[in-house]
N, C-alpha and C positions, 0 to 999 in steps of 0.2 A: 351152307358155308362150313368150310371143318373147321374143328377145333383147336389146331395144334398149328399152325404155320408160323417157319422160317425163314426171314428173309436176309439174304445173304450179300453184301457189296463193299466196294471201295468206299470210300470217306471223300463225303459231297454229292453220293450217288441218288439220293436220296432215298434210304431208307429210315429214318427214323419220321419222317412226311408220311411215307406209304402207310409204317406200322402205327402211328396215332390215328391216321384215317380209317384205316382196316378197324382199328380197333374201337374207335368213336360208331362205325357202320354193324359192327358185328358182336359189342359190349365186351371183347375177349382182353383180360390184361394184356399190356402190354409189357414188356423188358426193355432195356436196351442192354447190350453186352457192356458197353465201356462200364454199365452202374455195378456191375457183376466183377470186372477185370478191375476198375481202378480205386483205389483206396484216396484220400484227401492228398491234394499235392499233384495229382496226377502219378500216384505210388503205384506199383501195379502190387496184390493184394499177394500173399503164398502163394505156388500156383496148387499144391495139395488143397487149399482151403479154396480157389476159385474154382477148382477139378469138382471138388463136394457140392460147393454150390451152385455149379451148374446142372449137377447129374439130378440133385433135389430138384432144381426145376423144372425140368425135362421131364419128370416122372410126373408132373401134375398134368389135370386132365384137359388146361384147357389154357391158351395161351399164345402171344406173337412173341416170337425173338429175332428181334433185329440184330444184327451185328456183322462179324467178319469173316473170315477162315480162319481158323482155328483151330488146335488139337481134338480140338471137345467138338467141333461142328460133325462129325459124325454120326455121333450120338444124336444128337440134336435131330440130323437128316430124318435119320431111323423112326423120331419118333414122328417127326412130324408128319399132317396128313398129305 
């Protein structure tokens, strides 16, 4: 199984199902992006400081991220397996 997968879709698509499964089957942390983008309130966080903190996670070695399309899902692609 690899280490690094991202899963990408609309809201309701079910990925936050898939990445608790994946990650319950394969022990890989999971993410989810909204935990990453939204601050209390449903605020969305700086995007300088959710830029950083996405690129920090993306460099670790081992991990599911769920979430959307986005600026930073690039990155993300790249790294994952």
């Amino acid at each position: 199984m690899s280490d690094r997968i991202a899963i990408i879709g609309i809201s309701g698509s079910g990925k936050s199902r898939l990445a608790r499964e994946l990650g319950a089957r394969s022990g890989l942390p999971v993410v989810q992006m909204d935990a990453l983008f939204w601050s209390g309130s449903w605020r969305p966080v700086p995007e300088a400081e959710y830029l950083a903190a996405h690129e920090c996670l993306i460099e670790s070695e081992r991990w599911i991220i769920e979430g959307y399309v986005d600026a930073a899902m690039a990155g993300r692609l790249r790294r994952a397996d």
